[in-house]
Residue frames relative to the residue before (quaternion, step in Angstrom):
aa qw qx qy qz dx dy dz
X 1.0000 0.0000 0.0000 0.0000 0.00 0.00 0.00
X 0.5933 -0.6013 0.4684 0.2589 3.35 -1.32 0.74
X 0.4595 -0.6213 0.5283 0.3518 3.89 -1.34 0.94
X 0.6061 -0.5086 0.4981 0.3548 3.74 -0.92 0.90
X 0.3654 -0.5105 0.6774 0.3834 3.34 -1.62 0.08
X 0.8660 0.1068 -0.0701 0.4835 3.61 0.08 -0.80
X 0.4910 -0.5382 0.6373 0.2513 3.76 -1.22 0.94
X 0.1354 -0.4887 0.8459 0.1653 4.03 -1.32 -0.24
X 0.2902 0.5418 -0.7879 0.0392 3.28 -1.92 0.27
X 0.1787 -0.6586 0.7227 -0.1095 2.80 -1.95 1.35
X 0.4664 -0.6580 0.4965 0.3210 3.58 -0.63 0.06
X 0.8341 -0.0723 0.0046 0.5469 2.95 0.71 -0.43
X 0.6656 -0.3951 0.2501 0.5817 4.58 -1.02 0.33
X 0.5599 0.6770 -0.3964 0.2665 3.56 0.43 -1.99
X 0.7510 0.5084 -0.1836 0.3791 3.75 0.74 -1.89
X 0.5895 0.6372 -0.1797 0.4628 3.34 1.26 -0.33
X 0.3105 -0.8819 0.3546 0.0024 3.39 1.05 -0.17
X 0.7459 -0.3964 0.2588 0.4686 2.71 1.45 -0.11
X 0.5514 0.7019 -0.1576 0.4225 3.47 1.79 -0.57
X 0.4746 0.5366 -0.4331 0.5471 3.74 1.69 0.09
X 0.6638 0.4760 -0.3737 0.4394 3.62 0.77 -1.20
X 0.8500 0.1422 -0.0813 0.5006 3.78 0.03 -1.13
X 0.0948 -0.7466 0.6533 0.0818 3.82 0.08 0.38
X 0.4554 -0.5588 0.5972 0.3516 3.43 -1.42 0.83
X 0.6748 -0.3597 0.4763 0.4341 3.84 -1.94 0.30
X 0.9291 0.0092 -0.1358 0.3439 3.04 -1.64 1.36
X 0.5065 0.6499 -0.3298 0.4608 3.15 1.19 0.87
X 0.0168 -0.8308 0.5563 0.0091 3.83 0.14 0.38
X 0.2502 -0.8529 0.4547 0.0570 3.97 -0.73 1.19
X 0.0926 0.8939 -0.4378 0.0245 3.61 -0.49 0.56
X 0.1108 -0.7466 0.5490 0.3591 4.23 -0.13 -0.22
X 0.5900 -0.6398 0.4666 0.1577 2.83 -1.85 0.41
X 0.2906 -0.6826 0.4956 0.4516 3.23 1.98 -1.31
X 0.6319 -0.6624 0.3696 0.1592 3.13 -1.51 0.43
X 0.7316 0.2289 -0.2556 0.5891 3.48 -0.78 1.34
X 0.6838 -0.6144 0.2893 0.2671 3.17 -1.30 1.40
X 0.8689 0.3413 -0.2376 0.2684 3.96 0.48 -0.51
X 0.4430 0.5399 -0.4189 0.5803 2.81 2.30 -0.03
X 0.6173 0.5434 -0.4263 0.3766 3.77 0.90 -0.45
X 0.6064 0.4713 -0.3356 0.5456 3.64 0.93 -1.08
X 0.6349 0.4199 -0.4654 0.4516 3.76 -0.21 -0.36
X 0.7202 0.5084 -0.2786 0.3811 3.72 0.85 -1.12
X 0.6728 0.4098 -0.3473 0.5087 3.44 1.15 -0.99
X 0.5525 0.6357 -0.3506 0.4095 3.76 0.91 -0.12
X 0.6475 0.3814 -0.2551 0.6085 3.20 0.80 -0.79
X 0.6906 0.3368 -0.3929 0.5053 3.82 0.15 -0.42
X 0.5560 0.3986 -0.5353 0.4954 4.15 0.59 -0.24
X 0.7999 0.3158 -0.4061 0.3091 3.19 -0.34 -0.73
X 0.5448 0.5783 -0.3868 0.4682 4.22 1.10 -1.03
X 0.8257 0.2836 -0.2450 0.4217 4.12 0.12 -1.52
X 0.3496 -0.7457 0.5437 0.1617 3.46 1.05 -1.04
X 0.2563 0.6843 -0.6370 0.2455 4.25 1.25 0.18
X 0.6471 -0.4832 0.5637 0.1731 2.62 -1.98 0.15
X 0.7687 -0.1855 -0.0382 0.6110 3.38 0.97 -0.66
X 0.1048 -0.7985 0.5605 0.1929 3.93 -0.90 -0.32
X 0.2949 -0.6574 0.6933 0.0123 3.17 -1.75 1.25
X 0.3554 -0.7433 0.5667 0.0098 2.72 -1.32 1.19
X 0.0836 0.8831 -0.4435 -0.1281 3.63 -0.71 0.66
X 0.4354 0.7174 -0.5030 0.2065 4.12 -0.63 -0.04
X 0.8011 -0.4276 0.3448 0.2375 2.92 -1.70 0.08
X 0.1891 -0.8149 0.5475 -0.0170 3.38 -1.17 0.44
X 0.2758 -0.7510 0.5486 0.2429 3.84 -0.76 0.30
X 0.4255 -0.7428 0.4770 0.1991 3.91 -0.63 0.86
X 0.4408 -0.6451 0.5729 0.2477 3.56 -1.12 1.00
X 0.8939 -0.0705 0.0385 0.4410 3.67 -0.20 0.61
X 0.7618 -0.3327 0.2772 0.4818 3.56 -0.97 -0.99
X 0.4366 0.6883 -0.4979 0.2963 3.78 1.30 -0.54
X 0.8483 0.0604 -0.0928 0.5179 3.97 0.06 -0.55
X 0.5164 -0.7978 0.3030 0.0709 3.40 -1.36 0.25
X 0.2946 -0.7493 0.2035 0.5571 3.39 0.58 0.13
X 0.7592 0.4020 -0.4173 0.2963 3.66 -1.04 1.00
X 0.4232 0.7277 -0.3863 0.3771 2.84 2.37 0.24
X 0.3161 -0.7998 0.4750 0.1866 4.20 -1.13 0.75
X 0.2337 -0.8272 0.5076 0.0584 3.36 -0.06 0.87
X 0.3184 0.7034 -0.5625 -0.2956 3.35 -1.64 -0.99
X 0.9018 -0.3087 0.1568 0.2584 2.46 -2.04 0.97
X 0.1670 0.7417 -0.6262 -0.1728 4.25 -0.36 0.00
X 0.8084 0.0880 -0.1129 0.5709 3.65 1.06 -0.55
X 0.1656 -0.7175 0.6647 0.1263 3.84 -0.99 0.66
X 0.1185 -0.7967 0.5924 0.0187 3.17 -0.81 1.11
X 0.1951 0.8191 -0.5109 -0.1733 3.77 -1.32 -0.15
X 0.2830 -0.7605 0.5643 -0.1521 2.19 -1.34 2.02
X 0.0108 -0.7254 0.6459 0.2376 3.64 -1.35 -0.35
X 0.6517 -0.4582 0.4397 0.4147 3.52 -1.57 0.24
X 0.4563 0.6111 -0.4952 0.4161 3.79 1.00 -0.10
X 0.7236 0.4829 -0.2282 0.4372 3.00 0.17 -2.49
X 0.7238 0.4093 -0.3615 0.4217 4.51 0.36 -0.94
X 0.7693 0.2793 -0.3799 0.4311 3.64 1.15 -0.55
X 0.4855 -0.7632 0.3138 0.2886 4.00 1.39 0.46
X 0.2268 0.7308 -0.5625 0.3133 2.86 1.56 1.31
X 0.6920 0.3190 -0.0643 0.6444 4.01 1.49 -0.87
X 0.0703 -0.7469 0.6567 0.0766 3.16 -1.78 0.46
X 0.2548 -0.7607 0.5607 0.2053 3.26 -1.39 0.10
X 0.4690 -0.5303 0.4547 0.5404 3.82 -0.64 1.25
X 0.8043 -0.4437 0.3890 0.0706 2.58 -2.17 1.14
X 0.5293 0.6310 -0.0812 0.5613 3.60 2.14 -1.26
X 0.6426 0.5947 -0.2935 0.3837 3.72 0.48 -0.97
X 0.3680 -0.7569 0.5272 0.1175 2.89 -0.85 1.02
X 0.2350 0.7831 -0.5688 0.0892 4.08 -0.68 0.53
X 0.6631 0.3794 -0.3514 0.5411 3.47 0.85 0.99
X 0.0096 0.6613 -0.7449 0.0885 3.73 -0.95 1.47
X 0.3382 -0.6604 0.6659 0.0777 2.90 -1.22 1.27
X 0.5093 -0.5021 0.5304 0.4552 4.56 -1.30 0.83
X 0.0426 -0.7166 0.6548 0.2364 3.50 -0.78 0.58
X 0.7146 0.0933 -0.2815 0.6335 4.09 0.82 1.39
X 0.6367 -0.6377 0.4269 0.0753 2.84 -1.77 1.55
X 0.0714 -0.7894 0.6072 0.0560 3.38 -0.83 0.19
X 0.4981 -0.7263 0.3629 0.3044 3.21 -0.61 1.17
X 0.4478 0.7126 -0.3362 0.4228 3.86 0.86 0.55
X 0.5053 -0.6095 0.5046 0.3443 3.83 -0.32 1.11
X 0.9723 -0.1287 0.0408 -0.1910 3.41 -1.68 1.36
X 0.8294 0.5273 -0.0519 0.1772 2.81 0.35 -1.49
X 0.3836 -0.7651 0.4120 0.3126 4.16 -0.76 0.45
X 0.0252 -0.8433 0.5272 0.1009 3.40 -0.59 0.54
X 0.4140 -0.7119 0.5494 0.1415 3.12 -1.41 1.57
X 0.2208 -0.7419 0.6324 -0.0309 3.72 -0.53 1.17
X 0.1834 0.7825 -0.5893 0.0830 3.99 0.35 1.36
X 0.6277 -0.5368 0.3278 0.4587 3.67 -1.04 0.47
X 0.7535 0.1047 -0.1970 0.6185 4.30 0.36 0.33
X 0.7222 -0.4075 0.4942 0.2608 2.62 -2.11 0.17
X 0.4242 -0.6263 0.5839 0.2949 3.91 -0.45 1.35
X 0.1429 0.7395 -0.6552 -0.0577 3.59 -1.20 0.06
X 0.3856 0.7468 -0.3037 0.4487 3.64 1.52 0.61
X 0.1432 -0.6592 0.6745 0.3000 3.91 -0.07 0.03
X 0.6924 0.4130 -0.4680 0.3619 3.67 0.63 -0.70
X 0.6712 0.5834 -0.3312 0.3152 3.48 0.52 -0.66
X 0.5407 0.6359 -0.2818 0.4732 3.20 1.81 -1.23
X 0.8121 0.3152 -0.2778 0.4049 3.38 1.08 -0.65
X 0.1374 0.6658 -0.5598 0.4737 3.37 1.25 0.79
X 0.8742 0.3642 -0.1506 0.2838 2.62 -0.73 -1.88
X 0.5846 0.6774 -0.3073 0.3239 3.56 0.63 -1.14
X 0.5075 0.6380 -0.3851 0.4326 3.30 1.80 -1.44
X 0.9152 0.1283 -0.0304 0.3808 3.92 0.48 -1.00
X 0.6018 0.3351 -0.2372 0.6850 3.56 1.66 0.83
X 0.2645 -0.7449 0.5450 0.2794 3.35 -1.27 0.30
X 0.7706 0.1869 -0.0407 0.6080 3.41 1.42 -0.53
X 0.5118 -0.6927 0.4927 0.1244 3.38 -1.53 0.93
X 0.4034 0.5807 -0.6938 0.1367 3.99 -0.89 0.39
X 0.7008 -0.5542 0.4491 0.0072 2.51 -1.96 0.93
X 0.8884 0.1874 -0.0587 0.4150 3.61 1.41 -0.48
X 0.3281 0.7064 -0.4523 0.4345 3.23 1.74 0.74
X 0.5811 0.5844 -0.3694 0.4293 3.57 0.58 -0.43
X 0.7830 0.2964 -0.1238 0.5327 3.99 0.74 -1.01
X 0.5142 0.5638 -0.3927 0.5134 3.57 1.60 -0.08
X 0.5983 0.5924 -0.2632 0.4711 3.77 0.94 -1.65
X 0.8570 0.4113 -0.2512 0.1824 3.02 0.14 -1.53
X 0.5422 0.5898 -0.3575 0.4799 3.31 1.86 -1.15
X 0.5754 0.6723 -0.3185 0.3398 3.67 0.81 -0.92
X 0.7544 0.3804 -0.1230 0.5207 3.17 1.01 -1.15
X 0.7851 0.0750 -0.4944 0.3653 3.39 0.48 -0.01
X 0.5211 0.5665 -0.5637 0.2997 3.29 0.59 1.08
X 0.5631 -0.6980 0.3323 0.2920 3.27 1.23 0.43
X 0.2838 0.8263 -0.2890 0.3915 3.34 1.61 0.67
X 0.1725 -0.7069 0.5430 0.4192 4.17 0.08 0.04
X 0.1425 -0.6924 0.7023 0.0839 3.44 -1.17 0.56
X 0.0935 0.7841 -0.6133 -0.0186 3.36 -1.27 0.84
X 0.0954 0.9326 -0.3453 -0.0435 3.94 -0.84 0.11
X 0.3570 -0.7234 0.5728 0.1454 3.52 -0.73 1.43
X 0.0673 0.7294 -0.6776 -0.0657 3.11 -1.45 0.55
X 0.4417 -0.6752 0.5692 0.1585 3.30 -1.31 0.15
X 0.2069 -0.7218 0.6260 0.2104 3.84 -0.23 1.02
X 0.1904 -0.7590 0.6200 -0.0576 3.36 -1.11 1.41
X 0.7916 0.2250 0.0569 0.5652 3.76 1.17 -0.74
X 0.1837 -0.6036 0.7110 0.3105 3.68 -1.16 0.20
X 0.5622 -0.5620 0.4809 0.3700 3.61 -1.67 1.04
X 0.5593 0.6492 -0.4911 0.1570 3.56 -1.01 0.23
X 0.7325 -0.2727 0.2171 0.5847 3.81 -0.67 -0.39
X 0.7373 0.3704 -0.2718 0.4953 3.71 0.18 -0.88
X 0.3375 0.7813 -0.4678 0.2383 3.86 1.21 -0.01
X 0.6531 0.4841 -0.2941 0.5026 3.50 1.00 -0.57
X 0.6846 0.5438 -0.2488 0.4168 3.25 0.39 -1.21
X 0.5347 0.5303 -0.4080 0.5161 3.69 1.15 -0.89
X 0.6799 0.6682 -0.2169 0.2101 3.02 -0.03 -1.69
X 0.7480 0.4933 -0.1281 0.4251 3.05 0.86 -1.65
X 0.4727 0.7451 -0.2336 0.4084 3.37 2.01 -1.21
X 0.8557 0.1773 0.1636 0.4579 2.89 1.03 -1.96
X 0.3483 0.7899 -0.4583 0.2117 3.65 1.03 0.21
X 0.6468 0.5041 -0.2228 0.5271 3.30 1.06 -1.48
X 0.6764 0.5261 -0.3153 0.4077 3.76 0.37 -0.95
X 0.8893 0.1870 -0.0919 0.4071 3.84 0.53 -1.01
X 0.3931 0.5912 -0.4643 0.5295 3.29 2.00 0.78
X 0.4917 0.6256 -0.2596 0.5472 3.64 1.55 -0.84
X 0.6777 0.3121 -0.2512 0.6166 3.95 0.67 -1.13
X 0.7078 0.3795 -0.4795 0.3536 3.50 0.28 -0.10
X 0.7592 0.4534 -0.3137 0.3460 3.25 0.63 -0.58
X 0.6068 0.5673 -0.4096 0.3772 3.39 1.49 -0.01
X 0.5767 0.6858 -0.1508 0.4175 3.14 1.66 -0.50
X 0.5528 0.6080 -0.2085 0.5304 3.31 2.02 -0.26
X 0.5610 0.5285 -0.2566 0.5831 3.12 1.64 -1.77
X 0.5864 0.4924 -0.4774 0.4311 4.10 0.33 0.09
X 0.7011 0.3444 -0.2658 0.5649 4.01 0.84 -0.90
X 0.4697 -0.5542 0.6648 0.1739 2.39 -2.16 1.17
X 0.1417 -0.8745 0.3876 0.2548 3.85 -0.46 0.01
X 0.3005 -0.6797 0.6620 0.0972 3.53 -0.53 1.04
X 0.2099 -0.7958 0.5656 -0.0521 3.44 -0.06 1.54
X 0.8772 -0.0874 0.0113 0.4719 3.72 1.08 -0.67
């Protein structure tokens, strides 16, 4: 069998929407699992097993403040990782480390940075931390991006803001995960994609 043009990754079925059962032509779905190093190990093992040409990432996300809404669809221009340590300089990272992947392809979809810390914020204070250099929160762009990149792979990703970070961040989420992973993915089925 032929290498896909495009990988799918989701963290998990739910984010899919329905897109494991009927993939579009020349597409080939898979998840990564949850959290950033079980993802990187996952998107590794699928770069090196399918071999696509490029991969998109899709799922949900939790908003830094008031700037987006929940059911708004974004994607991804910079992934960053960070923690409330590393912004309040209780922690560093050698000087060498990488924690910034830039979309290396556009999607027709407004913008936006995402901060990719090791848990789920549940702090308004922390939320504003983070907000200072991300608008939105997931948990597995950081180990997706990176495997992508040094395999020299394009990596893009939509998400869907399901939650505002903060204490009730879960609860939202859960409210609304299924509902605006569904709007996101119909919203995709509208773009052609110019992958390179």
């Amino acid at each position: 069998m032929d290498s896909p043009d495009l990988l799918l990754l989701a963290a998990f079925a739910p984010e899919l929407a329905g897109l494991d059962r009927e993939p579009s032509c020349g597409w080939q779905t898979a998840l990564t699992g949850i959290g950033a190093v079980t993802a990187a190990a996952a998107t590794a093992r699928l770069l090196c097993e399918i071999r696509p040409r490029a991969v998109l990432f899709i799922g949900t996300c939790g908003a830094y403040g008031d700037r987006l809404n929940v059911g708004d669809c974004l994607a991804a221009s910079e992934v960053v990782a960070v923690s409330v340590s590393e912004i309040q300089r209780r922690a560093f990272r050698p000087s060498f480390e990488t924690t910034r992947w830039s979309a290396s392809w556009d999607l027709p979809l407004p913008k936006y940075v995402v901060a990719v810390p090791p848990a789920i914020t549940s702090s308004l204070e922390d939320a504003t931390m983070l907000g200072q250099i991300a608008d939105v929160e997931h948990l597995e762009l950081a180990g997706v991006f990176a495997a992508c990149h040094l395999a020299d792979v394009p990596i893009s990703a939509a998400l869907t803001v399901a939650n505002r970070v903060g204490p009730n961040a879960h609860a939202e989420w859960s409210a609304n995960h299924k509902r605006v992973s569904r709007r996101l993915v119909d919203t995709l089925g509208r773009f052609d994609f110019d992958i390179l």
